[in-house]
DOGUDO-603415 format. One record per residue: residue number from 0; residue in one letter; x, z negated, y negated of N, C-alpha, C in turn. Coordinates in steps of 0.2 Angstrom, whole numbers. Layout:
// residues N
+-----+-----+-------+-------+-------+-------+-------+-------+-------+-------+-------+
|   n | res |   n_x |   n_z |   n_y |  ca_x |  ca_z |  ca_y |   c_x |   c_z |   c_y |
+-----+-----+-------+-------+-------+-------+-------+-------+-------+-------+-------+
| NUM |   A |     X |     Z |     Y |     X |     Z |     Y |     X |     Z |     Y |
...
+-----+-----+-------+-------+-------+-------+-------+-------+-------+-------+-------+
//
This chain:
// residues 53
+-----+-----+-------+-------+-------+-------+-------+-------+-------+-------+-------+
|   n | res |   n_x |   n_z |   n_y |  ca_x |  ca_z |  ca_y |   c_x |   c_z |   c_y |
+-----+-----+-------+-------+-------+-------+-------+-------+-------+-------+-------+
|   0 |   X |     1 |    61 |    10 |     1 |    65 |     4 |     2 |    72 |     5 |
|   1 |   X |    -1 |    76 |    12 |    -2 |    80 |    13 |    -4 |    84 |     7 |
|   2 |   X |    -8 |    84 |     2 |   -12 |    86 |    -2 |    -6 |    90 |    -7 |
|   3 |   X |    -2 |    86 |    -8 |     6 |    88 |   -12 |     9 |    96 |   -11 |
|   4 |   X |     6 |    94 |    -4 |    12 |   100 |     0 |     7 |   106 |    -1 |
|   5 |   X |    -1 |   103 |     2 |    -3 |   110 |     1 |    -7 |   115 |    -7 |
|   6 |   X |    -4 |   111 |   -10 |    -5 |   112 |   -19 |     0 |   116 |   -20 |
|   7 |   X |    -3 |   122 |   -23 |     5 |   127 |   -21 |    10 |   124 |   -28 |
|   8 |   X |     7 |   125 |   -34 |    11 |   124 |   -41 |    14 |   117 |   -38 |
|   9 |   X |    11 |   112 |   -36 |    14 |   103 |   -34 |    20 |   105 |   -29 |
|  10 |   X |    18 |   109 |   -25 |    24 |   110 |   -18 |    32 |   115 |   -21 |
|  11 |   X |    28 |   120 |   -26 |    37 |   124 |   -27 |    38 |   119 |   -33 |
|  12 |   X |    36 |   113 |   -37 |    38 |   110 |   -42 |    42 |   104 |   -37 |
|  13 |   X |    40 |   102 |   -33 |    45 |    96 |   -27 |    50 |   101 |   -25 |
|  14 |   X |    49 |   108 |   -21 |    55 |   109 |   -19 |    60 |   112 |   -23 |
|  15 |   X |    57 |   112 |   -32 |    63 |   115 |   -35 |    66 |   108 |   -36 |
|  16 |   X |    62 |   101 |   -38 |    68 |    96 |   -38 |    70 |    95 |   -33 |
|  17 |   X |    67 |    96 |   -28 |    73 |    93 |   -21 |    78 |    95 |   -19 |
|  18 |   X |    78 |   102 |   -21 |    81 |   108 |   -22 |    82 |   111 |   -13 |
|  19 |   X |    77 |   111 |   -11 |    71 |   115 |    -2 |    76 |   123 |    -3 |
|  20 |   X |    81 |   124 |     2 |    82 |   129 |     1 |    76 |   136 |     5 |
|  21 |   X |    78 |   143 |     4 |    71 |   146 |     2 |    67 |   148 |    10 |
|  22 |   X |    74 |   147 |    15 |    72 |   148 |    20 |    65 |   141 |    25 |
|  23 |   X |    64 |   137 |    20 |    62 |   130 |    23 |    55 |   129 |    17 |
|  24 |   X |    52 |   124 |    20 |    45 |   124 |    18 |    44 |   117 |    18 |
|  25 |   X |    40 |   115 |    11 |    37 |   107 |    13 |    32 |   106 |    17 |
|  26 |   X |    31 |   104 |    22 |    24 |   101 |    25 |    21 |    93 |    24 |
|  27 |   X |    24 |    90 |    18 |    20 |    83 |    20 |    26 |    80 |    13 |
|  28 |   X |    23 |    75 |    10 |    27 |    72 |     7 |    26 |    65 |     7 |
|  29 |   X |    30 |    59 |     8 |    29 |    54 |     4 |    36 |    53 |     0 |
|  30 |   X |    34 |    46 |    -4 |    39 |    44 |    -7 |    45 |    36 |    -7 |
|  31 |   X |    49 |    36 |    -4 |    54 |    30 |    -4 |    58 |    30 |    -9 |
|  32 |   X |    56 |    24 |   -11 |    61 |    19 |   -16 |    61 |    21 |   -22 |
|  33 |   X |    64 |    22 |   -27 |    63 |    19 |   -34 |    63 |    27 |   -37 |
|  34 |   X |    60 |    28 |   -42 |    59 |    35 |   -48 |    64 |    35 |   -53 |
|  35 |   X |    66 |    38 |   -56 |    71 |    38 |   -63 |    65 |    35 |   -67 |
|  36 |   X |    68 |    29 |   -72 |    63 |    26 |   -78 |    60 |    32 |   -82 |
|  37 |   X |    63 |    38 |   -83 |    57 |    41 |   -88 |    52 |    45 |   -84 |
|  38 |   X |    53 |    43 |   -78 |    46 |    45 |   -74 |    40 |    38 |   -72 |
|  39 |   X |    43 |    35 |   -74 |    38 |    27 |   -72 |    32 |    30 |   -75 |
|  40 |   X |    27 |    27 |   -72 |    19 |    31 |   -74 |    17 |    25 |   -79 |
|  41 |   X |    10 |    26 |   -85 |    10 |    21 |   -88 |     5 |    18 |   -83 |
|  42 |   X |     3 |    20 |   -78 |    -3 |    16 |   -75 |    -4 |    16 |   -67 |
|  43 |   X |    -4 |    14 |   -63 |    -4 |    17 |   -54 |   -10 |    22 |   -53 |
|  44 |   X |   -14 |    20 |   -57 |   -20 |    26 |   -55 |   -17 |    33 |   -59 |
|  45 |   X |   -18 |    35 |   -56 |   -17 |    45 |   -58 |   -23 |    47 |   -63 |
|  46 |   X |   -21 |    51 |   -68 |   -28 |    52 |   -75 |   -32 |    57 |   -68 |
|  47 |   X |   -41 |    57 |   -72 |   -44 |    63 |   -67 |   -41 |    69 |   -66 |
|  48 |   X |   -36 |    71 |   -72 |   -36 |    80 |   -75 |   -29 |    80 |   -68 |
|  49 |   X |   -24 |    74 |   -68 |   -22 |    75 |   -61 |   -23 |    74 |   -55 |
|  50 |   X |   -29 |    74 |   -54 |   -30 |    73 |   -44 |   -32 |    82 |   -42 |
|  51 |   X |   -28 |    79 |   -36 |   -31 |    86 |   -31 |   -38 |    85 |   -30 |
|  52 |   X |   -40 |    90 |   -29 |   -48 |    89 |   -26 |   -50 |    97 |   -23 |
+-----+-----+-------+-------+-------+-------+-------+-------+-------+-------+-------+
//
């Protein structure tokens, strides 16, 4: 998910939740284990208006 890191708005909205201190940079992201329920998505496909491209 390379694509995450290099989206600029997508990359500082993960390192404001991860909370990336300012000296450090994301390169790469994936995801392990479970999401908080009010982030469950209604569907695994992503709408178009979200894809990178």
């Amino acid at each position: 998910m390379s694509a995450s890191a290099n989206d600029v708005d997508t990359r500082t909205a993960l390192e404001q939740d991860c909370q990336v201190p300012a000296d450090r940079r994301i390169a790469n992201v994936f995801r392990v284990g479970r999401i908080a329920d009010s982030a469950v998505a209604e569907s695994p496909r992503l709408r178009v208006s979200e894809l990178l491209v």
